[in-house]
PyMOL Python script that loads the backbone (N, CA, C, O; Angstrom):
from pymol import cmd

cmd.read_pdbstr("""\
ATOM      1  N   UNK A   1     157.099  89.536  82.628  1.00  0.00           N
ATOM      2  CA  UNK A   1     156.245  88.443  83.012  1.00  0.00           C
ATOM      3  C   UNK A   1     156.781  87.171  82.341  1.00  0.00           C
ATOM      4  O   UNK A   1     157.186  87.241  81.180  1.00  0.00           O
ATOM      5  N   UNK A   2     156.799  86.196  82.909  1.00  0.00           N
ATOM      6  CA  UNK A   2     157.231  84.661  82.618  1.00  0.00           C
ATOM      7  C   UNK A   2     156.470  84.470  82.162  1.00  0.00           C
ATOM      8  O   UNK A   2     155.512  85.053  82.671  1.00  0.00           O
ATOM      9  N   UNK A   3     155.999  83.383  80.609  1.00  0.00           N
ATOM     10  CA  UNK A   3     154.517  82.921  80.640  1.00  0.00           C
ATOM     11  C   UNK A   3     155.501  81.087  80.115  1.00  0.00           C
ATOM     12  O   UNK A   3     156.713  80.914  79.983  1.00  0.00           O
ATOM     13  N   UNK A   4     154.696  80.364  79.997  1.00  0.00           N
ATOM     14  CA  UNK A   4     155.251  78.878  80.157  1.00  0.00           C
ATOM     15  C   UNK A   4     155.216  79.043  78.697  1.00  0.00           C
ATOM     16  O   UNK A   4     154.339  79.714  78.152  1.00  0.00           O
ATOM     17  N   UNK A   5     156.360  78.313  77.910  1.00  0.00           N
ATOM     18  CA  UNK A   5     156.586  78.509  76.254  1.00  0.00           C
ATOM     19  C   UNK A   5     155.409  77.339  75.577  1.00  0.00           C
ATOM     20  O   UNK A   5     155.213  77.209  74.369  1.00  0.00           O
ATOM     21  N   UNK A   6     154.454  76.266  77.055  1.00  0.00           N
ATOM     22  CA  UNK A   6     154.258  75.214  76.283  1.00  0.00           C
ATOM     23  C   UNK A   6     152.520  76.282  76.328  1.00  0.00           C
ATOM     24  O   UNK A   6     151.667  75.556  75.816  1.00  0.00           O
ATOM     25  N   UNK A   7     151.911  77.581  76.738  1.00  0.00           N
ATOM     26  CA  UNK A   7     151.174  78.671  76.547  1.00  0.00           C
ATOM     27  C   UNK A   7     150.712  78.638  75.111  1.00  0.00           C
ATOM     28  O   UNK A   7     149.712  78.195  74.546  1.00  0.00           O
ATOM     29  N   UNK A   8     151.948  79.350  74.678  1.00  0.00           N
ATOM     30  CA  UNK A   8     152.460  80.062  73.312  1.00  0.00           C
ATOM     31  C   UNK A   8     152.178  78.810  72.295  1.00  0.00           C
ATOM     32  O   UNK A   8     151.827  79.267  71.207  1.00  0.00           O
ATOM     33  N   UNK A   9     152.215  77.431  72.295  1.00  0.00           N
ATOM     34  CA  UNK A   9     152.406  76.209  71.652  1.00  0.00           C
ATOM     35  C   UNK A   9     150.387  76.304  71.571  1.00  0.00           C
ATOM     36  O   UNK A   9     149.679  76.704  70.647  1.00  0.00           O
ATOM     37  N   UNK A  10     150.067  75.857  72.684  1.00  0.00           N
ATOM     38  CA  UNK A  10     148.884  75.438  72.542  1.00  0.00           C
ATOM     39  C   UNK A  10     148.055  76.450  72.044  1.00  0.00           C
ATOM     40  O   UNK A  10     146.958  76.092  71.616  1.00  0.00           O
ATOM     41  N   UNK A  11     148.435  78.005  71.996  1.00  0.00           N
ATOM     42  CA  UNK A  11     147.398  78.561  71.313  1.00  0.00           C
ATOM     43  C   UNK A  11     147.734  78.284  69.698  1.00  0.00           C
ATOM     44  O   UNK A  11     146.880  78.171  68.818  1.00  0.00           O
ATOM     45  N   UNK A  12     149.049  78.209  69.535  1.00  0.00           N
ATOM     46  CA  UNK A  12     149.162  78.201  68.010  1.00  0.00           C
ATOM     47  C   UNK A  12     148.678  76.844  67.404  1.00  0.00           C
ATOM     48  O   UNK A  12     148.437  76.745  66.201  1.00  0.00           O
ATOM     49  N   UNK A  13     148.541  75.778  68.296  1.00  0.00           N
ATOM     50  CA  UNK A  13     147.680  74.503  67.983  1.00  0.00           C
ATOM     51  C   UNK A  13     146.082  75.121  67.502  1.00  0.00           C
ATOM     52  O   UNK A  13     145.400  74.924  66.496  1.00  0.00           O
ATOM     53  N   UNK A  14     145.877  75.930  68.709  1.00  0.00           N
ATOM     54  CA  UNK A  14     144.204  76.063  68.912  1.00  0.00           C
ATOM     55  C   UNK A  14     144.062  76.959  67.541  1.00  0.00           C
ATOM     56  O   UNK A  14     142.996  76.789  66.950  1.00  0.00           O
ATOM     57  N   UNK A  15     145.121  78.024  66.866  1.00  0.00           N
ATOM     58  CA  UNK A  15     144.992  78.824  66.004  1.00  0.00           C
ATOM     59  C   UNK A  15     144.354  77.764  64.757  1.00  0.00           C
ATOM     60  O   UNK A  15     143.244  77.569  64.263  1.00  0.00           O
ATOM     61  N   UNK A  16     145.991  77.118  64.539  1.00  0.00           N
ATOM     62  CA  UNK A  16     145.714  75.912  63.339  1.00  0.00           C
ATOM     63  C   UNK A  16     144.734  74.940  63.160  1.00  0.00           C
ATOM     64  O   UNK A  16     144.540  74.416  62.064  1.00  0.00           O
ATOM     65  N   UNK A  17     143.920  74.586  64.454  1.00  0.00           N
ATOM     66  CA  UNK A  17     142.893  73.950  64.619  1.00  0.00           C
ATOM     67  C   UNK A  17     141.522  74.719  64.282  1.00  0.00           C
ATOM     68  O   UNK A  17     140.464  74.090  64.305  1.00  0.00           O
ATOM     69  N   UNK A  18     141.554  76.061  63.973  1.00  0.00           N
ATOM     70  CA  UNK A  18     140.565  77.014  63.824  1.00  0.00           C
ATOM     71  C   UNK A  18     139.936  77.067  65.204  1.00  0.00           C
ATOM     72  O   UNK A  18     138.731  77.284  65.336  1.00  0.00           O
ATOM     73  N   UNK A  19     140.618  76.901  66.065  1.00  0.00           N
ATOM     74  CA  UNK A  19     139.397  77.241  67.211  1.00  0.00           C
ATOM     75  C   UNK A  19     139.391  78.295  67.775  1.00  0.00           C
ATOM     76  O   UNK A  19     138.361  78.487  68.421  1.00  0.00           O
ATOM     77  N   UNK A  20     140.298  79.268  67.815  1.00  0.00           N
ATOM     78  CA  UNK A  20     140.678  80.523  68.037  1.00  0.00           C
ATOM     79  C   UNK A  20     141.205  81.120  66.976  1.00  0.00           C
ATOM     80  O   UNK A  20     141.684  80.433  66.074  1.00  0.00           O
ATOM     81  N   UNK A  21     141.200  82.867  66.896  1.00  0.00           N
ATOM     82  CA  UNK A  21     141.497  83.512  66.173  1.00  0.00           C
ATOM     83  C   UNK A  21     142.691  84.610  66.795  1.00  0.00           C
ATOM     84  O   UNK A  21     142.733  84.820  68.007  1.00  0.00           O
ATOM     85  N   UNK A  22     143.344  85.069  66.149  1.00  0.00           N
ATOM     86  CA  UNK A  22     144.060  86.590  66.854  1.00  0.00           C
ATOM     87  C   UNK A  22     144.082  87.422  66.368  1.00  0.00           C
ATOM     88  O   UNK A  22     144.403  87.382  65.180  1.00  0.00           O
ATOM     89  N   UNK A  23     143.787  88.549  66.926  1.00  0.00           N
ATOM     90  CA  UNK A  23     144.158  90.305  66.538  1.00  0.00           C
ATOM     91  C   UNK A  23     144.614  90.690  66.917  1.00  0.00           C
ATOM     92  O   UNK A  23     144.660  90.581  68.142  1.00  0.00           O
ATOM     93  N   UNK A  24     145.399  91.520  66.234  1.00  0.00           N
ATOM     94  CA  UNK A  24     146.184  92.450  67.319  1.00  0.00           C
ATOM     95  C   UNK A  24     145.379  93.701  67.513  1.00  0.00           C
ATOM     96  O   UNK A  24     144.790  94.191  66.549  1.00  0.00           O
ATOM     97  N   UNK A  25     145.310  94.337  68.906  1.00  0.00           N
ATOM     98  CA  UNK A  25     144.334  95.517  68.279  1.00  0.00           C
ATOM     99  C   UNK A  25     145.156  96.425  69.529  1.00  0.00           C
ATOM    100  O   UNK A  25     145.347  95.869  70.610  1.00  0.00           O
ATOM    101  N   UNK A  26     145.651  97.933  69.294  1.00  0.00           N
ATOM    102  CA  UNK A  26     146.346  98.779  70.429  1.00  0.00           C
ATOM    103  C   UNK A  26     147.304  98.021  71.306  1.00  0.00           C
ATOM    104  O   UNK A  26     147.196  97.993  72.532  1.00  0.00           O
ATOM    105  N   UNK A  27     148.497  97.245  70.444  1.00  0.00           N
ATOM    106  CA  UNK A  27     149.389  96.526  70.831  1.00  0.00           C
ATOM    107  C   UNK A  27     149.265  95.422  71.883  1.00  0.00           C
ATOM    108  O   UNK A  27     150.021  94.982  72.749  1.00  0.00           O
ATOM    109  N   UNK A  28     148.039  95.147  71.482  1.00  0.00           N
ATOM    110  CA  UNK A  28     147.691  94.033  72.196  1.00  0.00           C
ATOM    111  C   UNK A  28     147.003  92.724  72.064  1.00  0.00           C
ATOM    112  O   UNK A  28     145.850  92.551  72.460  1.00  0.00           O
ATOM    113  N   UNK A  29     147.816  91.692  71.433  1.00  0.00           N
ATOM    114  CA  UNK A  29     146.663  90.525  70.824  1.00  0.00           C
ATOM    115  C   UNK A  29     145.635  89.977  71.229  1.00  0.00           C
ATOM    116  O   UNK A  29     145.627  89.414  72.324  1.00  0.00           O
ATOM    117  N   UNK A  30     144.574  90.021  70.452  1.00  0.00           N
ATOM    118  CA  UNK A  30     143.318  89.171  71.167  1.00  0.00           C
ATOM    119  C   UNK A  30     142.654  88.282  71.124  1.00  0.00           C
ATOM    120  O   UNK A  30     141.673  88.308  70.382  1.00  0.00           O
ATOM    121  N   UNK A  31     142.909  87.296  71.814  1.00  0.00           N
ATOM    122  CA  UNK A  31     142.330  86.128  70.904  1.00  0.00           C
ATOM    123  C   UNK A  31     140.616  86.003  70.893  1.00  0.00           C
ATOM    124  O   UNK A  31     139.712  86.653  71.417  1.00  0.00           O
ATOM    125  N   UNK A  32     140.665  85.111  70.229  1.00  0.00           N
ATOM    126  CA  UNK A  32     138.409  85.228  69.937  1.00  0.00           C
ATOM    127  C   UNK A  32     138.518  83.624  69.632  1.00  0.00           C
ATOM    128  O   UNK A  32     139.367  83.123  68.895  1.00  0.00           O
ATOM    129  N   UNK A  33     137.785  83.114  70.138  1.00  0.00           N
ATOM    130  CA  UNK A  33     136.899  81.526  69.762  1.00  0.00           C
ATOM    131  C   UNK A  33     136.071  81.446  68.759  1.00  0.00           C
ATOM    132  O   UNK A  33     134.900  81.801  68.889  1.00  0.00           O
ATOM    133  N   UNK A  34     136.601  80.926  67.507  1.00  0.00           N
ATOM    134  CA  UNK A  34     135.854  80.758  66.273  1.00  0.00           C
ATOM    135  C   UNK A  34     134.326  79.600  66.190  1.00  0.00           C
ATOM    136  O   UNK A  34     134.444  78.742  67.064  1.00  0.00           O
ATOM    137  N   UNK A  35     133.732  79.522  65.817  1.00  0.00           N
ATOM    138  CA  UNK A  35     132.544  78.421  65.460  1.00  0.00           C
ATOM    139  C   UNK A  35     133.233  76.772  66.407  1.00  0.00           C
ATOM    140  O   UNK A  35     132.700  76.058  67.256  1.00  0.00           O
ATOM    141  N   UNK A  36     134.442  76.719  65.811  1.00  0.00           N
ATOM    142  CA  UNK A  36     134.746  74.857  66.173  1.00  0.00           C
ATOM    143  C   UNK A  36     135.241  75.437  67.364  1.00  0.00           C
ATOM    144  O   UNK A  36     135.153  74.429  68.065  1.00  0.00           O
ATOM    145  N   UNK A  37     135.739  76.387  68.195  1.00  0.00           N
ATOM    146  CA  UNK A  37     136.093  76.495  69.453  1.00  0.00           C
ATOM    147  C   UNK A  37     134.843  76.596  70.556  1.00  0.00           C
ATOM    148  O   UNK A  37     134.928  76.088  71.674  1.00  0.00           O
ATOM    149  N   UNK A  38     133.773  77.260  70.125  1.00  0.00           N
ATOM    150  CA  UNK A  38     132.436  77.405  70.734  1.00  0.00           C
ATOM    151  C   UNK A  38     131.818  76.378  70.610  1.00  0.00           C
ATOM    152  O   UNK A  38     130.906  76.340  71.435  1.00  0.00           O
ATOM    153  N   UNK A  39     131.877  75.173  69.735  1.00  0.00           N
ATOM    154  CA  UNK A  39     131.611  73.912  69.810  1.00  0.00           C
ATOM    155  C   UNK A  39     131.873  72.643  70.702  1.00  0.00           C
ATOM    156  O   UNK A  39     131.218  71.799  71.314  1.00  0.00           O
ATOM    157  N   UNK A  40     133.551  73.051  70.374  1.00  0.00           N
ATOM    158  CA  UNK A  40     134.142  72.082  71.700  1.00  0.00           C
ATOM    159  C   UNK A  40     134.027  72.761  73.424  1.00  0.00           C
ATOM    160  O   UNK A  40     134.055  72.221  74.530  1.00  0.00           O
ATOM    161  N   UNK A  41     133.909  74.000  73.025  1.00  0.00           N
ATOM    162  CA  UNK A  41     133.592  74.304  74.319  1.00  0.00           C
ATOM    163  C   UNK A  41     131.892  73.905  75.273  1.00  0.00           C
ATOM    164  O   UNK A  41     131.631  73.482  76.399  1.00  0.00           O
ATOM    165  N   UNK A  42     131.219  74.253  74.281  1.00  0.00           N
ATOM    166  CA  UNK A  42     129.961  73.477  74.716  1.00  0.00           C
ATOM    167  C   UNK A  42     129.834  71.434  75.190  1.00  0.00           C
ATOM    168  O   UNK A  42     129.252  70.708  75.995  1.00  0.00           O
ATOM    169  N   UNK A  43     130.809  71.336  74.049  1.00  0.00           N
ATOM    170  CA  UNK A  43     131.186  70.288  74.784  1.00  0.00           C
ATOM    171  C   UNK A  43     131.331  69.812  75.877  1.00  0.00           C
ATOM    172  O   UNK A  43     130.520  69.139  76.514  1.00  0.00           O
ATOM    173  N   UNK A  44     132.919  70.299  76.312  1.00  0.00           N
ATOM    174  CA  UNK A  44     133.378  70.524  77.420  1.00  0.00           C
ATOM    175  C   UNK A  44     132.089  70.709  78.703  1.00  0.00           C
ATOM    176  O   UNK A  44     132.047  70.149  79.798  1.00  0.00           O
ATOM    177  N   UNK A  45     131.260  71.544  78.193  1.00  0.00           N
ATOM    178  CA  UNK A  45     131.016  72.560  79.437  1.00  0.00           C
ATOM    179  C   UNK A  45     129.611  71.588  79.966  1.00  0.00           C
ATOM    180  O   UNK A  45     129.233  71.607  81.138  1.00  0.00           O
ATOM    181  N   UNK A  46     128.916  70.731  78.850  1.00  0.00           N
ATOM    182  CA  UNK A  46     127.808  69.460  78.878  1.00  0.00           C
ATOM    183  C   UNK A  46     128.466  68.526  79.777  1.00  0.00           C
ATOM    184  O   UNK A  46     127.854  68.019  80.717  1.00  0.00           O
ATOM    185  N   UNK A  47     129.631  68.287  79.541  1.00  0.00           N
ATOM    186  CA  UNK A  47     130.060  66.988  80.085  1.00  0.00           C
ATOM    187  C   UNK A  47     130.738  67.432  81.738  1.00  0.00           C
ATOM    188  O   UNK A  47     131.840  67.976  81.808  1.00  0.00           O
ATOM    189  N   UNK A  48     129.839  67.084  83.116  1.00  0.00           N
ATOM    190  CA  UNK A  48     130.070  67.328  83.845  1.00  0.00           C
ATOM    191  C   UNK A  48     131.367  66.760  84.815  1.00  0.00           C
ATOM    192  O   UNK A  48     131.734  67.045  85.955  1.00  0.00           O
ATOM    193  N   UNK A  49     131.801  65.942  83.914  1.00  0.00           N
ATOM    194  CA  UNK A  49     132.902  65.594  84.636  1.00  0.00           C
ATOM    195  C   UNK A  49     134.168  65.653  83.885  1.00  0.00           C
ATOM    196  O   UNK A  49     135.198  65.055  84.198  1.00  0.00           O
ATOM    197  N   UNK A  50     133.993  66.476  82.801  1.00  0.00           N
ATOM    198  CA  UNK A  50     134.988  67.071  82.184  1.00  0.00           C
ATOM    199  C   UNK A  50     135.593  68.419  82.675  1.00  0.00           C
ATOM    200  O   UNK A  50     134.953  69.460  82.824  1.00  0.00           O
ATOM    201  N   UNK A  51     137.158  68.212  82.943  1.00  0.00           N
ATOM    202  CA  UNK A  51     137.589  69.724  83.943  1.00  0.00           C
ATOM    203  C   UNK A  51     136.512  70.582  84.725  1.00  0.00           C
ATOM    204  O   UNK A  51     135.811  71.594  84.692  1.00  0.00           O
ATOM    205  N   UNK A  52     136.820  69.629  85.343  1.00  0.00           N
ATOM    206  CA  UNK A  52     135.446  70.009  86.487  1.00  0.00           C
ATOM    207  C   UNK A  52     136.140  71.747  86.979  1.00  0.00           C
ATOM    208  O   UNK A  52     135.523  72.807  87.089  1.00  0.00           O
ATOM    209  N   UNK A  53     137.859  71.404  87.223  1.00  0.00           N
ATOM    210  CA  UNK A  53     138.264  72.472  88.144  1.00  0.00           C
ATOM    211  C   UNK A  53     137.883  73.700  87.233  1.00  0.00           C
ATOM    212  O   UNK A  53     137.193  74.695  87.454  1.00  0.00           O
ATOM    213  N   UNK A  54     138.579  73.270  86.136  1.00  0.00           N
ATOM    214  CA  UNK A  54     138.832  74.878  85.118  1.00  0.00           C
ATOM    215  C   UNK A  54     137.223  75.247  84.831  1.00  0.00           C
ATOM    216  O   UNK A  54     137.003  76.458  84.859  1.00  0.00           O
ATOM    217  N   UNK A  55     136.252  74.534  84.604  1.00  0.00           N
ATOM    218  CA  UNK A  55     135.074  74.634  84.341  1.00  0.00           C
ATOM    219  C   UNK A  55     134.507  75.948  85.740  1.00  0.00           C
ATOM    220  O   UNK A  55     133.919  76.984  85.430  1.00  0.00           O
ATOM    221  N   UNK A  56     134.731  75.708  86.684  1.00  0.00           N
ATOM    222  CA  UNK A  56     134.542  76.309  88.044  1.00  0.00           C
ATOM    223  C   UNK A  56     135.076  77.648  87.633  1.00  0.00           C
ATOM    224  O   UNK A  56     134.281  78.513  87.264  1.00  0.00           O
ATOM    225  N   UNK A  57     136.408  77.889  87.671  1.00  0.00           N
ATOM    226  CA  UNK A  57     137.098  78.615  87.662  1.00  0.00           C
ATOM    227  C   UNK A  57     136.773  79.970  86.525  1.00  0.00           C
ATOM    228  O   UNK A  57     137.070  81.159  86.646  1.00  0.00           O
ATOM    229  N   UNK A  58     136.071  79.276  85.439  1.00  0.00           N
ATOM    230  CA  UNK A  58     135.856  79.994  84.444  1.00  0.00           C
ATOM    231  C   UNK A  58     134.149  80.896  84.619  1.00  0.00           C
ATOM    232  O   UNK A  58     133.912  82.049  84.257  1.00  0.00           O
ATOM    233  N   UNK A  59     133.151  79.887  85.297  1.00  0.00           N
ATOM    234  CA  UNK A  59     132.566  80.199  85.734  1.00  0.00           C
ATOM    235  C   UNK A  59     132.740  81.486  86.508  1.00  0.00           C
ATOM    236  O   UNK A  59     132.165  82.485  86.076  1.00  0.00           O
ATOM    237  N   UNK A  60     133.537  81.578  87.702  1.00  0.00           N
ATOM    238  CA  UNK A  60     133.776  82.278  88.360  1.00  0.00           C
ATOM    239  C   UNK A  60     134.218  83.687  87.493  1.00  0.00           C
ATOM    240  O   UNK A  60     133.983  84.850  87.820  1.00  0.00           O
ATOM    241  N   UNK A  61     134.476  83.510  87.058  1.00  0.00           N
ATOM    242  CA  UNK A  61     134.760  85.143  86.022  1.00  0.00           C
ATOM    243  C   UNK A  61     133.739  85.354  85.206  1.00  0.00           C
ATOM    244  O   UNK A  61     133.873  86.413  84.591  1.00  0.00           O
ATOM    245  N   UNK A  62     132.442  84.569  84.869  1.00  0.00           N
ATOM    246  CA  UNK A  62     131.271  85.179  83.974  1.00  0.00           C
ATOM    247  C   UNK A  62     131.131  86.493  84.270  1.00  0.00           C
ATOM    248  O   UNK A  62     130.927  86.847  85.431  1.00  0.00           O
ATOM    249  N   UNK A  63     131.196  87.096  83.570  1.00  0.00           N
ATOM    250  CA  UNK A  63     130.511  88.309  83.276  1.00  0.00           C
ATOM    251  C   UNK A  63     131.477  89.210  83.785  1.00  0.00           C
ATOM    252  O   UNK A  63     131.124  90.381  83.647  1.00  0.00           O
ATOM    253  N   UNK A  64     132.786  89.026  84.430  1.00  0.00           N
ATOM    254  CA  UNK A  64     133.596  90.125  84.472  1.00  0.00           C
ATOM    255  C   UNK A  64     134.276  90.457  83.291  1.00  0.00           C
ATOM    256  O   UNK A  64     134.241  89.886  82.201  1.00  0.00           O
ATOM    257  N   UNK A  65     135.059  91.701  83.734  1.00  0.00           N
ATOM    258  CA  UNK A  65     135.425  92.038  82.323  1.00  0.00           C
ATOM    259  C   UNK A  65     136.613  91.922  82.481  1.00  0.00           C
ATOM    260  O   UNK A  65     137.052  92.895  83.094  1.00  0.00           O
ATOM    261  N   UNK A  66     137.588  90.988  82.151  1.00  0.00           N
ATOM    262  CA  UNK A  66     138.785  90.548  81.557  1.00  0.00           C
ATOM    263  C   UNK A  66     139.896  91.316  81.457  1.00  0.00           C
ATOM    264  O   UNK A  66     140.547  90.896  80.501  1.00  0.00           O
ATOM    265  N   UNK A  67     140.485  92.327  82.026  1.00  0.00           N
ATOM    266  CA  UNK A  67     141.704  93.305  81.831  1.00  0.00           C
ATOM    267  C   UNK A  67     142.711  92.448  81.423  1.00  0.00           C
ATOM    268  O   UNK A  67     142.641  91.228  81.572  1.00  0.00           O
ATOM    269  N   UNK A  68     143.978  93.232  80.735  1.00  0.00           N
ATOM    270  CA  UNK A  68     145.147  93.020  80.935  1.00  0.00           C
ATOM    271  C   UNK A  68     146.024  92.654  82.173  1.00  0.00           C
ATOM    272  O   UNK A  68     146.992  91.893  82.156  1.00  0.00           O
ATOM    273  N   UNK A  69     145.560  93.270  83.166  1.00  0.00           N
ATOM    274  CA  UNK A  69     146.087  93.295  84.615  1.00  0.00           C
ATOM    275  C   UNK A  69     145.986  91.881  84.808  1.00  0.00           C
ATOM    276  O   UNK A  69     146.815  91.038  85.151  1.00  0.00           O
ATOM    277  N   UNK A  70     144.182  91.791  84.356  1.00  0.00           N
ATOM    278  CA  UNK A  70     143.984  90.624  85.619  1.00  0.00           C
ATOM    279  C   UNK A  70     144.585  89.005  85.262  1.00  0.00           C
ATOM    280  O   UNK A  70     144.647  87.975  85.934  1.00  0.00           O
ATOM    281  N   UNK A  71     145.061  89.428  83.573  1.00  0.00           N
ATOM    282  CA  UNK A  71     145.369  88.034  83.035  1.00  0.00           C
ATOM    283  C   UNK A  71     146.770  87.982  83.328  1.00  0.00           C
ATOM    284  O   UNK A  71     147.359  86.942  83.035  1.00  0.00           O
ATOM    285  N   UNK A  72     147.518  89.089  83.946  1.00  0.00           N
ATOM    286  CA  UNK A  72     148.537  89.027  84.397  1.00  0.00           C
ATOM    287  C   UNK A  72     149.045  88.662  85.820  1.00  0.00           C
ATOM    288  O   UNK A  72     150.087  88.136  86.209  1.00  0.00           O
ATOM    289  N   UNK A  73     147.770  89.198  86.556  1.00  0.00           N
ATOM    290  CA  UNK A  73     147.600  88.537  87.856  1.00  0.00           C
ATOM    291  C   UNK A  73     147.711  86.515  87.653  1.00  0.00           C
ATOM    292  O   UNK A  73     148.465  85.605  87.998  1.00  0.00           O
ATOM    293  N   UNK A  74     146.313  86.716  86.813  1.00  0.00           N
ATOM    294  CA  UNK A  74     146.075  84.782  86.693  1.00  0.00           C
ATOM    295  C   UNK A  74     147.396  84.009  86.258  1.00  0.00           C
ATOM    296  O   UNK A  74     147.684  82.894  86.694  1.00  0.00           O
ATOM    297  N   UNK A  75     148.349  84.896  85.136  1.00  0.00           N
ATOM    298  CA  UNK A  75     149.361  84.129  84.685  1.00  0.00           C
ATOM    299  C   UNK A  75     150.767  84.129  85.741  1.00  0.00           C
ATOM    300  O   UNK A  75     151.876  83.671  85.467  1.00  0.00           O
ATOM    301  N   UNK A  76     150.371  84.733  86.906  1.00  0.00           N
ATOM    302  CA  UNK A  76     151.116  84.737  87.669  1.00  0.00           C
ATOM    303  C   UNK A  76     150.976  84.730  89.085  1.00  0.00           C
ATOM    304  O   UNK A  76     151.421  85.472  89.961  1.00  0.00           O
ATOM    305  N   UNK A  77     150.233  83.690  89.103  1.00  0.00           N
ATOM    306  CA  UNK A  77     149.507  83.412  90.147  1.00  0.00           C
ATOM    307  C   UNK A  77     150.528  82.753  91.416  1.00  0.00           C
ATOM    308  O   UNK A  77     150.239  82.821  92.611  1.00  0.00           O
ATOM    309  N   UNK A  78     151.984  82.003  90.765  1.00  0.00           N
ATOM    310  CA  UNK A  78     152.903  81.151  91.246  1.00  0.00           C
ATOM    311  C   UNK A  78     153.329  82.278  91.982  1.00  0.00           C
ATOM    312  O   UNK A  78     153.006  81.922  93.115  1.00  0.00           O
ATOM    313  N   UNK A  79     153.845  83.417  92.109  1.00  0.00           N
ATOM    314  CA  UNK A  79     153.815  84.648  92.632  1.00  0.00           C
ATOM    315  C   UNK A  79     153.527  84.930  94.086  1.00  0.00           C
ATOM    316  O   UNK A  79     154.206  85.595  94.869  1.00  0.00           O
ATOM    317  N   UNK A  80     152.217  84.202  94.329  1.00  0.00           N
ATOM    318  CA  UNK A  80     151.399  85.125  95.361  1.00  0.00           C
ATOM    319  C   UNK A  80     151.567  83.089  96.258  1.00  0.00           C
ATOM    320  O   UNK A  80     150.796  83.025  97.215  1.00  0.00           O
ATOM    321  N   UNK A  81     152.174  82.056  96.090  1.00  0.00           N
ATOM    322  CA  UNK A  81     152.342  81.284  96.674  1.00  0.00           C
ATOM    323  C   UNK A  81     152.814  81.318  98.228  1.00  0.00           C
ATOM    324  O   UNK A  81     152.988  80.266  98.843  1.00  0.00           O
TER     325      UNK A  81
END
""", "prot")
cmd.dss("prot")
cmd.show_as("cartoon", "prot")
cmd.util.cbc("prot")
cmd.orient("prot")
């Protein structure tokens, strides 16, 4: 799988910023949204004309449950063009 190297950058921003966390857990890292990430995200999510698209989009996956597959599907979405 290709993933874009500027991916890999912004989580290690979001790491150093405390807004996310990682584990590795059954060879597989996971990230988790710490206190200041659930903050700015409420943010985000108040302000209705803030990423309106990704806001949608994220919506759209409430309450599913998140596989490996499917984040491989999403990260390769250029694929199915």
């Amino acid at each position: 799988m290709r993933i874009d190297p500027s991916l890999n950058r912004a989580i290690e921003y979001a790491i150093a910023e405390k807004l996310i966390s990682a584990h590795v857990r059954s060879e597989t890292c996971v990230l988790q949204l710490e206190p200041g990430g659930l903050a700015l995200a409420s943010q985000i999510i108040a302000d209705t004309d803030c990423m309106v698209e990704e806001q949608a989009f994220a919506e759209a996956l409430r309450g599913q449950r998140v596989t490996n597959d499917r984040v491989e599907q999403l990260l390769n979405w250029e694929a199915t063009l």
